[in-house]
Jmol script that loads the backbone (N, CA, C; Angstrom):
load data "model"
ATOM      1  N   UNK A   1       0.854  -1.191   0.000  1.00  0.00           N
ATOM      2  CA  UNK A   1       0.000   0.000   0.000  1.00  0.00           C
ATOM      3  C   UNK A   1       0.885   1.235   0.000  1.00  0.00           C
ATOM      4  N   UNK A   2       0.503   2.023  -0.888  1.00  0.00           N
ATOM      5  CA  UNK A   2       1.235   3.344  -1.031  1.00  0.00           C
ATOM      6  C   UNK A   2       1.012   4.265   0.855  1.00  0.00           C
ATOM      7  N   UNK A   3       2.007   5.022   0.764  1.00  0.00           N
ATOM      8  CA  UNK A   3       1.768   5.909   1.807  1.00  0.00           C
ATOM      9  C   UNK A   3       0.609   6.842   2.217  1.00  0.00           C
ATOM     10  N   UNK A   4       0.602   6.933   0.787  1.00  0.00           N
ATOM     11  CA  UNK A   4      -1.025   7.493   0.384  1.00  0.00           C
ATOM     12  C   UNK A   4      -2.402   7.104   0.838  1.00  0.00           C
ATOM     13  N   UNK A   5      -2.016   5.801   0.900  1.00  0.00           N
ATOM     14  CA  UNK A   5      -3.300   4.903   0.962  1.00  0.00           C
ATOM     15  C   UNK A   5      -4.147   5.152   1.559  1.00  0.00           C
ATOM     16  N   UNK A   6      -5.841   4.775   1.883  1.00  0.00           N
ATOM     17  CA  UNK A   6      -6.983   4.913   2.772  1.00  0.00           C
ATOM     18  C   UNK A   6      -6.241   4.633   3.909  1.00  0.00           C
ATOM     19  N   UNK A   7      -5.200   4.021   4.574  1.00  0.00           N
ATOM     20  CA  UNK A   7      -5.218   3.593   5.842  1.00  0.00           C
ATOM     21  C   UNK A   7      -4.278   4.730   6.857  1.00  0.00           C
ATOM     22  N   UNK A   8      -3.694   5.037   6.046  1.00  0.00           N
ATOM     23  CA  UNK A   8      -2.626   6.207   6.513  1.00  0.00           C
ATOM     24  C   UNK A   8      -3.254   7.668   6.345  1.00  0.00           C
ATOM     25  N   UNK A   9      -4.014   8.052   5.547  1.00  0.00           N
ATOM     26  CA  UNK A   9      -4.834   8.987   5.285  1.00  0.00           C
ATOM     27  C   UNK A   9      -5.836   9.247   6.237  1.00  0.00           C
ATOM     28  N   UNK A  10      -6.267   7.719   6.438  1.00  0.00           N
ATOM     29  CA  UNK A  10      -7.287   7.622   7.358  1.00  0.00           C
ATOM     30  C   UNK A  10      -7.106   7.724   8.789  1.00  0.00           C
ATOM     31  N   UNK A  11      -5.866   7.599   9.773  1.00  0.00           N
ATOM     32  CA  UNK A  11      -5.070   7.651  10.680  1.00  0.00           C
ATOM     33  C   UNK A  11      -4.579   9.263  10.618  1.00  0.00           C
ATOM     34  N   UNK A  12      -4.100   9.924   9.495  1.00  0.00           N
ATOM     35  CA  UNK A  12      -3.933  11.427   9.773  1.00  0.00           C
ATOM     36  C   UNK A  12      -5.024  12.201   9.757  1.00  0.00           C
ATOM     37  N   UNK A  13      -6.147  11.610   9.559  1.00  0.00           N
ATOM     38  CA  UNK A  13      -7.821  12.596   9.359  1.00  0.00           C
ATOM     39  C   UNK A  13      -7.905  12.181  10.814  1.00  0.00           C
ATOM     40  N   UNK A  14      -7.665  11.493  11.586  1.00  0.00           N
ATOM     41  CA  UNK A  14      -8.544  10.918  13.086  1.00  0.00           C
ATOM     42  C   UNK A  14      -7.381  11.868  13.402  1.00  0.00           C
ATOM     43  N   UNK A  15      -5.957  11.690  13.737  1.00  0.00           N
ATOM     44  CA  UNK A  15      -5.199  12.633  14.627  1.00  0.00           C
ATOM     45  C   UNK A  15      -5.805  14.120  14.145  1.00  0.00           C
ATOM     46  N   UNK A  16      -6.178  14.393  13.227  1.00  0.00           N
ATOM     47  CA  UNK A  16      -6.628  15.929  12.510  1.00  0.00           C
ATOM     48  C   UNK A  16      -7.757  16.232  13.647  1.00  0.00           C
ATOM     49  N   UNK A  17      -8.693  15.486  13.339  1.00  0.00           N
ATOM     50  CA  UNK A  17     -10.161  15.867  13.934  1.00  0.00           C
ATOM     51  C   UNK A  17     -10.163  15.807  15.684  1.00  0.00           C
ATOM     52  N   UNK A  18      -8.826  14.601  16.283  1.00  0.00           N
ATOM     53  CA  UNK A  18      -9.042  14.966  17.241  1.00  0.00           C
ATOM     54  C   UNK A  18      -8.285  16.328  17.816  1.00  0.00           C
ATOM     55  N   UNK A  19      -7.172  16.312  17.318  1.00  0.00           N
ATOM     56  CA  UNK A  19      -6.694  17.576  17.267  1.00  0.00           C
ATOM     57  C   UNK A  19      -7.532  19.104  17.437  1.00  0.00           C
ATOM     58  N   UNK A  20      -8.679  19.063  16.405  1.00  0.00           N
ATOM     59  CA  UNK A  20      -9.543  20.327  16.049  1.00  0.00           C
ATOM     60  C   UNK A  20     -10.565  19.898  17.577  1.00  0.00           C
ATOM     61  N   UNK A  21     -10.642  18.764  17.938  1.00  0.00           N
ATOM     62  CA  UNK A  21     -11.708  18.116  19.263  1.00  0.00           C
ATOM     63  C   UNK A  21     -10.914  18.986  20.368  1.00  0.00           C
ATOM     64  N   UNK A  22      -9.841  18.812  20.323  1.00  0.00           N
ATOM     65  CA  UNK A  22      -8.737  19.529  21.613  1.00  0.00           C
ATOM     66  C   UNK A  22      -9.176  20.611  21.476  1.00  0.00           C
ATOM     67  N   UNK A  23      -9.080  21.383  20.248  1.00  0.00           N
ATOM     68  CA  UNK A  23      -8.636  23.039  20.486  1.00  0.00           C
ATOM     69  C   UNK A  23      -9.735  23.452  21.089  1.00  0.00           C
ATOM     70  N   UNK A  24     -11.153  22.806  20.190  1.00  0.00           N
ATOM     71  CA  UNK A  24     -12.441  23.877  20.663  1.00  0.00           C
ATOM     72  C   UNK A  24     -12.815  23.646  21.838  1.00  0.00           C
ATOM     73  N   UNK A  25     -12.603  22.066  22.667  1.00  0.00           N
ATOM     74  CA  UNK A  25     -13.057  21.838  23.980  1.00  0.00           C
ATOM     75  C   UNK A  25     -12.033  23.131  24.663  1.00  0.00           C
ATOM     76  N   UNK A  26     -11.065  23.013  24.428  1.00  0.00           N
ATOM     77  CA  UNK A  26     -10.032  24.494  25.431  1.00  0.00           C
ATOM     78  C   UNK A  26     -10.840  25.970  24.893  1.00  0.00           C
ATOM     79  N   UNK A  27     -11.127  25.951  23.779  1.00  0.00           N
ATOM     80  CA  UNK A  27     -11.658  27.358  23.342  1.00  0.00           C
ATOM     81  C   UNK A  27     -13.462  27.894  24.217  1.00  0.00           C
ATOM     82  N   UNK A  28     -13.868  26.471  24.130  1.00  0.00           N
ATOM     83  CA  UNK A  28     -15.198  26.540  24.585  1.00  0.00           C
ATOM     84  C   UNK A  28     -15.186  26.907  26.149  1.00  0.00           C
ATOM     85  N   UNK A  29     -14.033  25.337  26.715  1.00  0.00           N
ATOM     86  CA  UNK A  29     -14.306  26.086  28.275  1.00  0.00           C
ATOM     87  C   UNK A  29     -13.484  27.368  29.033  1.00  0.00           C
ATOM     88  N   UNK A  30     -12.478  28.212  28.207  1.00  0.00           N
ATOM     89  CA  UNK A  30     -12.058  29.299  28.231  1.00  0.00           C
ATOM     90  C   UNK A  30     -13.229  30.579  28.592  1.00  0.00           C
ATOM     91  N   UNK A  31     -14.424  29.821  27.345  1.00  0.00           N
ATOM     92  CA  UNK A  31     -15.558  31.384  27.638  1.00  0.00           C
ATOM     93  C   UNK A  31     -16.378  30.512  28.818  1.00  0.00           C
ATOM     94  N   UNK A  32     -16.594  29.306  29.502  1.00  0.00           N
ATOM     95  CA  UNK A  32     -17.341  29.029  30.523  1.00  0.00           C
ATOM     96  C   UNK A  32     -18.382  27.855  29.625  1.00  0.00           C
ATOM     97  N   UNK A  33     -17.926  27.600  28.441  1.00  0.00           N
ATOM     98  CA  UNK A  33     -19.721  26.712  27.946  1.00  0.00           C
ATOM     99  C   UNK A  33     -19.179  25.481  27.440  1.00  0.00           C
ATOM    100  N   UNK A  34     -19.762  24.454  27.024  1.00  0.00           N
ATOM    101  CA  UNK A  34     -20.028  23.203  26.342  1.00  0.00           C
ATOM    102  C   UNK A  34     -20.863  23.442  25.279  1.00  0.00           C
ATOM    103  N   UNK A  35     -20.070  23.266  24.131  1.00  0.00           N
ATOM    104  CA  UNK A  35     -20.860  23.061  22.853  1.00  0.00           C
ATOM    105  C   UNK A  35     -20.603  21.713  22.179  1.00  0.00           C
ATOM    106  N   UNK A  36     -22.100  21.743  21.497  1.00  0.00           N
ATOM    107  CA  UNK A  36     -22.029  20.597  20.809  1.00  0.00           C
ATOM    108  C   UNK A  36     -20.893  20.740  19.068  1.00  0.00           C
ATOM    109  N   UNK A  37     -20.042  19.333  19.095  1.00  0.00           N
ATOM    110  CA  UNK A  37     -19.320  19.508  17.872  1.00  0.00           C
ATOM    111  C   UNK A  37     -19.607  18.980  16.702  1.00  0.00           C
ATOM    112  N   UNK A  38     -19.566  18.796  15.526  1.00  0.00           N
ATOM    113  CA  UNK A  38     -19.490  17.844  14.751  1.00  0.00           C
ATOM    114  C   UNK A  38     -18.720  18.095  13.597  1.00  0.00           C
ATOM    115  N   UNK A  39     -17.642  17.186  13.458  1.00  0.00           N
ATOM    116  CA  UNK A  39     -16.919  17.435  11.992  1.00  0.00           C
ATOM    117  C   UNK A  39     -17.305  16.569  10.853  1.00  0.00           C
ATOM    118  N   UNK A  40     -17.352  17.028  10.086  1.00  0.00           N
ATOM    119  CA  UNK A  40     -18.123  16.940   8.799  1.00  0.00           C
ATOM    120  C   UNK A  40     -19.147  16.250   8.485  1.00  0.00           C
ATOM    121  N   UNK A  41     -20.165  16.803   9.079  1.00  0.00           N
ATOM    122  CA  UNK A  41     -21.834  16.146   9.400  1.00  0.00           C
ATOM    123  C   UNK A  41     -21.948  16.209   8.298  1.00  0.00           C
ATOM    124  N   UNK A  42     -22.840  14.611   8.176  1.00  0.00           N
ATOM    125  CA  UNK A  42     -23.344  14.009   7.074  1.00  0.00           C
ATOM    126  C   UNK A  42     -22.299  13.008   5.969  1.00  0.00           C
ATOM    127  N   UNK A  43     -21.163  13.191   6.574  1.00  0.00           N
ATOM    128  CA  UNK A  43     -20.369  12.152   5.476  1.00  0.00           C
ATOM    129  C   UNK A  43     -19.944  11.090   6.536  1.00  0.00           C
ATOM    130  N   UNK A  44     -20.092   9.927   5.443  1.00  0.00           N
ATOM    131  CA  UNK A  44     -19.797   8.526   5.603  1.00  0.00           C
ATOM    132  C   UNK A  44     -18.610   8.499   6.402  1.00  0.00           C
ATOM    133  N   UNK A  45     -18.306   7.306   7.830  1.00  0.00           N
ATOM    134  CA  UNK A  45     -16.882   7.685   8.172  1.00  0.00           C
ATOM    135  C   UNK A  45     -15.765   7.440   7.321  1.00  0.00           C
ATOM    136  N   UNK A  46     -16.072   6.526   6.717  1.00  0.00           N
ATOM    137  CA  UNK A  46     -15.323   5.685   5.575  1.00  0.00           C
ATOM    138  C   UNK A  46     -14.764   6.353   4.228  1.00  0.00           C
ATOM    139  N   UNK A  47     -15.584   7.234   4.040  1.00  0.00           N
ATOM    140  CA  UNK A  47     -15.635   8.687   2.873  1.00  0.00           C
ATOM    141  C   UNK A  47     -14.135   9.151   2.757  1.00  0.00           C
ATOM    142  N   UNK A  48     -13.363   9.068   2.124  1.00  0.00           N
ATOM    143  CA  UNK A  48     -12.390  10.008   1.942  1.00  0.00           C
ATOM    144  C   UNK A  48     -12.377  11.652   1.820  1.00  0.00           C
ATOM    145  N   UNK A  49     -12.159  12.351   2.971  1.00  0.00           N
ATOM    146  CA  UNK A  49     -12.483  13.997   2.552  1.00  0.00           C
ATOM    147  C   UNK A  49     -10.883  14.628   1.817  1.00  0.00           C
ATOM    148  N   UNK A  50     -11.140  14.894   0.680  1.00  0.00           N
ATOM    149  CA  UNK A  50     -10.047  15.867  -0.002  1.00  0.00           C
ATOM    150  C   UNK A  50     -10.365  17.185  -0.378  1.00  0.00           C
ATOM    151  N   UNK A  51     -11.257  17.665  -0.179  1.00  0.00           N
ATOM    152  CA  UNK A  51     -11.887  18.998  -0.512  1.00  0.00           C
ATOM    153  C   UNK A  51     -11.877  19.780   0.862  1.00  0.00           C
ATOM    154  N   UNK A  52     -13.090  19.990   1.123  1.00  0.00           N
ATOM    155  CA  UNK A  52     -13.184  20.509   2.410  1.00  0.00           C
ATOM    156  C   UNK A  52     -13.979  20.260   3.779  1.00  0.00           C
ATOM    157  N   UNK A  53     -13.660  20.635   4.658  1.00  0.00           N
ATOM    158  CA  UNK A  53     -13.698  20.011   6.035  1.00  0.00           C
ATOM    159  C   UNK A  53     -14.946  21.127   6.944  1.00  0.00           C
ATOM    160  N   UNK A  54     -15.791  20.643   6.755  1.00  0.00           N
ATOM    161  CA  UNK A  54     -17.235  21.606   7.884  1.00  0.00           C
ATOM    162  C   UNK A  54     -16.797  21.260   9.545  1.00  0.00           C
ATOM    163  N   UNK A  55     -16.275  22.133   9.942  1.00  0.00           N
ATOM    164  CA  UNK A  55     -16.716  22.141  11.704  1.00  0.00           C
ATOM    165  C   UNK A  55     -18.209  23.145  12.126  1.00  0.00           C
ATOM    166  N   UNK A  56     -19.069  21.967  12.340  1.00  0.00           N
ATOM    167  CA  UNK A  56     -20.261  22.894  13.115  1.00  0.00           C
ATOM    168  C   UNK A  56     -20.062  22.515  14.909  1.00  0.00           C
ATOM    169  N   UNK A  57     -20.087  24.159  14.853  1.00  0.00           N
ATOM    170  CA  UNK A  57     -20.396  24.238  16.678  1.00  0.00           C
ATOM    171  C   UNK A  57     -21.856  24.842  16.385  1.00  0.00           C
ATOM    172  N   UNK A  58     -22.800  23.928  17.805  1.00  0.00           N
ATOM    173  CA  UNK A  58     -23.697  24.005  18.672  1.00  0.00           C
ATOM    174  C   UNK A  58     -23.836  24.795  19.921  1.00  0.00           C
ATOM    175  N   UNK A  59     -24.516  25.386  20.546  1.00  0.00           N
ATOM    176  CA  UNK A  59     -24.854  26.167  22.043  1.00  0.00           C
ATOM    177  C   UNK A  59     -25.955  25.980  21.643  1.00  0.00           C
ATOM    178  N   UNK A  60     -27.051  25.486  22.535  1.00  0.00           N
ATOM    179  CA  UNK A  60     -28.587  26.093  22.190  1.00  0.00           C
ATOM    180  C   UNK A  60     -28.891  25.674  21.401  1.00  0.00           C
ATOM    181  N   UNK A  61     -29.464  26.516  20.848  1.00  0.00           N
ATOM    182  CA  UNK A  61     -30.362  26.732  19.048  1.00  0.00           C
ATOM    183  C   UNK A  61     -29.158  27.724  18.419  1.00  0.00           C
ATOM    184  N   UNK A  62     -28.252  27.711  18.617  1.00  0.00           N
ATOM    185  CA  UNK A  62     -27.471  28.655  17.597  1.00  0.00           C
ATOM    186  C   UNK A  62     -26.222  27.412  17.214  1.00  0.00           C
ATOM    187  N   UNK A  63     -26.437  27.881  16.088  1.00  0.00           N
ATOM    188  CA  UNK A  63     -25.170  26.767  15.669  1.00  0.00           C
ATOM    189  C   UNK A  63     -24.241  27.580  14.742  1.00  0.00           C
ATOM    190  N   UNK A  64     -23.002  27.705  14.553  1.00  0.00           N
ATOM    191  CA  UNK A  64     -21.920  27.753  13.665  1.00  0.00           C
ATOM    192  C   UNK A  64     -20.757  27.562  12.612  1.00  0.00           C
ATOM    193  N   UNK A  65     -21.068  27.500  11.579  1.00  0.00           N
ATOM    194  CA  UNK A  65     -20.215  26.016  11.104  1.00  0.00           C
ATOM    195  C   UNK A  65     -18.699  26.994   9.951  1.00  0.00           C
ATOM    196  N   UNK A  66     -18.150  26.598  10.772  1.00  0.00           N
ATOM    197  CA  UNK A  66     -16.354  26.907   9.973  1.00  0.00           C
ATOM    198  C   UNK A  66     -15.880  26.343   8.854  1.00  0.00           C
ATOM    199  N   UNK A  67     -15.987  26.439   7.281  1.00  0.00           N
ATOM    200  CA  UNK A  67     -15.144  25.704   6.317  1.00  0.00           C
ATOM    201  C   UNK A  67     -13.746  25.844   6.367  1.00  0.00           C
ATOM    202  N   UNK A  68     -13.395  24.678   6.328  1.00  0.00           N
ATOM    203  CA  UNK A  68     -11.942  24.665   6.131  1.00  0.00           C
ATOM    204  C   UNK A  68     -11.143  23.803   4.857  1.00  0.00           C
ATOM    205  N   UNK A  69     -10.265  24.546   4.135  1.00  0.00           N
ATOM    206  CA  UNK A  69      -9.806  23.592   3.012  1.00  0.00           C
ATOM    207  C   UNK A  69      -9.308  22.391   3.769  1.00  0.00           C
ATOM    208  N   UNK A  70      -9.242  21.297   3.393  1.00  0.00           N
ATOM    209  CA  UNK A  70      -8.261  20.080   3.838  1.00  0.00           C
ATOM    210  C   UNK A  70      -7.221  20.578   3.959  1.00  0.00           C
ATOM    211  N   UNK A  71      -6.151  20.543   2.958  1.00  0.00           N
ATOM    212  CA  UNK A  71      -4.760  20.866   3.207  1.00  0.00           C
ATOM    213  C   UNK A  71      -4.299  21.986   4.928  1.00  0.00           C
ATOM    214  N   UNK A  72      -5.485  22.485   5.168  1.00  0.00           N
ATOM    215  CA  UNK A  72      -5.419  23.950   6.191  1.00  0.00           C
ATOM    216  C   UNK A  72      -6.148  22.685   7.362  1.00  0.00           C
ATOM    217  N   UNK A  73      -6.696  21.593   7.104  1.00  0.00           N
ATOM    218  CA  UNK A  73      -7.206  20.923   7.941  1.00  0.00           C
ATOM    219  C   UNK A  73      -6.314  19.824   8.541  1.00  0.00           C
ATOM    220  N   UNK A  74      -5.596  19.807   7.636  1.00  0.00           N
ATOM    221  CA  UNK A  74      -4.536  18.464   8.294  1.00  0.00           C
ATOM    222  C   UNK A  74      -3.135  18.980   8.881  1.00  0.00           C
ATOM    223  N   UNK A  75      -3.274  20.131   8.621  1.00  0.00           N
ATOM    224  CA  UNK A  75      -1.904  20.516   8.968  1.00  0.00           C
ATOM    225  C   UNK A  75      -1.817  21.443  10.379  1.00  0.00           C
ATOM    226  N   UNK A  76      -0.848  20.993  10.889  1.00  0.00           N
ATOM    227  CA  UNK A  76      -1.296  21.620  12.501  1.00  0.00           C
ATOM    228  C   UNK A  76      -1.036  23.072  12.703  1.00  0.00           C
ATOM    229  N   UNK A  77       0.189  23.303  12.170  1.00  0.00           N
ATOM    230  CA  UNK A  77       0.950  24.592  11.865  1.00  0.00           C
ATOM    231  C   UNK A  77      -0.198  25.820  11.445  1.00  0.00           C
ATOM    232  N   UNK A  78      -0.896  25.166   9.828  1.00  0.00           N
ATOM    233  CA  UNK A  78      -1.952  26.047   8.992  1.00  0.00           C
ATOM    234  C   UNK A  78      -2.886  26.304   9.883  1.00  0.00           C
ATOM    235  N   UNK A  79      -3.459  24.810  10.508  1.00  0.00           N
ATOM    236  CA  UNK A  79      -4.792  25.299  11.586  1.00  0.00           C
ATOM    237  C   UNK A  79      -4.391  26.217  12.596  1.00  0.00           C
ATOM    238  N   UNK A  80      -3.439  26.265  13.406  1.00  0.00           N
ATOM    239  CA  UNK A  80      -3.624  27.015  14.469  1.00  0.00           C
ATOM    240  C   UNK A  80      -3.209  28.313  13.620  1.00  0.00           C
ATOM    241  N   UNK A  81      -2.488  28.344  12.497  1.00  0.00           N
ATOM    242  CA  UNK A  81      -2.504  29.939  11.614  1.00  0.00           C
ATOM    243  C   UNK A  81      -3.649  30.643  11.584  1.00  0.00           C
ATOM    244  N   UNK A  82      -4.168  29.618  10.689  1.00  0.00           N
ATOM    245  CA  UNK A  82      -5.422  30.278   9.905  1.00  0.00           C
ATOM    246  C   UNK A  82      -6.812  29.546   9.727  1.00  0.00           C
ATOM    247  N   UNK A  83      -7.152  29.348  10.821  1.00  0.00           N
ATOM    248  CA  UNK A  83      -8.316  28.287  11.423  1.00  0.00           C
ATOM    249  C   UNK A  83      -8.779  29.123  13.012  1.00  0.00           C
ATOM    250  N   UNK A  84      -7.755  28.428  14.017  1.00  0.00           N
ATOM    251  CA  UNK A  84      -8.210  29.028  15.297  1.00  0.00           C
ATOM    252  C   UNK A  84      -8.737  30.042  15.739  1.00  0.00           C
ATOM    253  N   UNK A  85      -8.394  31.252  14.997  1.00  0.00           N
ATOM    254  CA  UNK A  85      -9.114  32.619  15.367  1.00  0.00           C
ATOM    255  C   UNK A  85     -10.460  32.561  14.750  1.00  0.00           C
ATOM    256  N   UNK A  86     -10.702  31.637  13.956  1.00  0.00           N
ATOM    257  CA  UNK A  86     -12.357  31.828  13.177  1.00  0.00           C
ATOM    258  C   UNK A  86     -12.999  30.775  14.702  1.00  0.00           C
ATOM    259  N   UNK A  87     -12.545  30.029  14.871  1.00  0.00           N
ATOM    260  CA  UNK A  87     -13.653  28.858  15.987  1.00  0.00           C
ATOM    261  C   UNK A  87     -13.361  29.668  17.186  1.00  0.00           C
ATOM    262  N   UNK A  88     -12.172  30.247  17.207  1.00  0.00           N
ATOM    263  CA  UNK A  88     -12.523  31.449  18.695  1.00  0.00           C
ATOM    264  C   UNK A  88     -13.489  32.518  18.755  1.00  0.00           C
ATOM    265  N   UNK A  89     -13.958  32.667  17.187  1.00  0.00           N
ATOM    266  CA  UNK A  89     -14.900  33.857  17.197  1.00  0.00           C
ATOM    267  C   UNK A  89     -16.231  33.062  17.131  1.00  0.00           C
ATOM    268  N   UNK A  90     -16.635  32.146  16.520  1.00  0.00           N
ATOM    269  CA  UNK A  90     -17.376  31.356  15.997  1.00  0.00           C
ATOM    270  C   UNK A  90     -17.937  31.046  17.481  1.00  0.00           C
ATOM    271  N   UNK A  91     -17.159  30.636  18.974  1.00  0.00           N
ATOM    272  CA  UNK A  91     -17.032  30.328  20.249  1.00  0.00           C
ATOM    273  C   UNK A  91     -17.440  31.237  20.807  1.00  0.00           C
ATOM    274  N   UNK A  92     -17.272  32.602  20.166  1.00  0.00           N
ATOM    275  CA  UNK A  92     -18.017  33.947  21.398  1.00  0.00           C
ATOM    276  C   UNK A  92     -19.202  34.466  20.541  1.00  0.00           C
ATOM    277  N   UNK A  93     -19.584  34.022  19.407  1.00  0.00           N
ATOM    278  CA  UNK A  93     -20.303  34.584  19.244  1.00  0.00           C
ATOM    279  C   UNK A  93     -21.984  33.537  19.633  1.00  0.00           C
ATOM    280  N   UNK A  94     -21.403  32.449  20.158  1.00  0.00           N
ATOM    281  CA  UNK A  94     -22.411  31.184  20.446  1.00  0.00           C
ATOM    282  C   UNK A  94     -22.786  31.197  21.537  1.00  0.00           C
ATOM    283  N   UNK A  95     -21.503  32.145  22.660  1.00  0.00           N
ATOM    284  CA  UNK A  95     -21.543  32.038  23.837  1.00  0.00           C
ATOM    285  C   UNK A  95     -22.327  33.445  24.421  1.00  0.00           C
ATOM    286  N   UNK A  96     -22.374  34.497  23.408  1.00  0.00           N
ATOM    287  CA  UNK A  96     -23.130  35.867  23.254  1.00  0.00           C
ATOM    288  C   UNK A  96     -24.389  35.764  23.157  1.00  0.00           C
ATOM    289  N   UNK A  97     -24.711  34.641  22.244  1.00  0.00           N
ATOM    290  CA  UNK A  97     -26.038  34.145  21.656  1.00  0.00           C
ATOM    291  C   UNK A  97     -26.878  33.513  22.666  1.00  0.00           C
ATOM    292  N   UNK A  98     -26.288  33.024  24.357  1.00  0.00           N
ATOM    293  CA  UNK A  98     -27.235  32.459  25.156  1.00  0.00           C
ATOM    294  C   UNK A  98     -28.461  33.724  26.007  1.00  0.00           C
TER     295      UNK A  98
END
end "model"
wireframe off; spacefill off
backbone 0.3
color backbone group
């Protein structure tokens, strides 16, 4: 199997997502709340994502959802670049919304 393969791909999407699981649980209980998460609602787990990556945050009835290219999704460096400040805002504006 190439390096490429579903299985290795599939092993850097789980360290990815839990990764993005870390940041927002620290981002969320920073403002005081628990939101509900979900990364990329509605696709198969099995699905290969190469395009782009939906984080929806939950509070309430207000929900938020962050696109992110893949490449900006797998990479830890890009996310905390140019990712984190959108789910920190995305985080106060959910937490404004109660």
């Amino acid at each position: 199997m190439s390096p490429d393969g579903p299985e290795v791909n599939g092993r850097a999407y789980l360290a990815a997502r839990e990764r993005v699981e870390d940041h927002i649980i620290l981002l969320a209980h920073s403002r005081g709340i628990v939101v509900g998460l979900q990364v990329d609602p509605g696709r198969a787990p099995a699905e290969v994502v190469t395009d782009t990556h939906q984080i929806q945050l939950t509070y309430g009835r207000a929900t938020r959802v962050v696109a992110v290219d893949h490449e900006t999704f797998m990479d830890p460096e890009f996310f905390r670049t140019l990712v984190l400040h959108q789910l920190q805002a995305a985080i106060e504006e959910l937490a404004a919304s109660a």
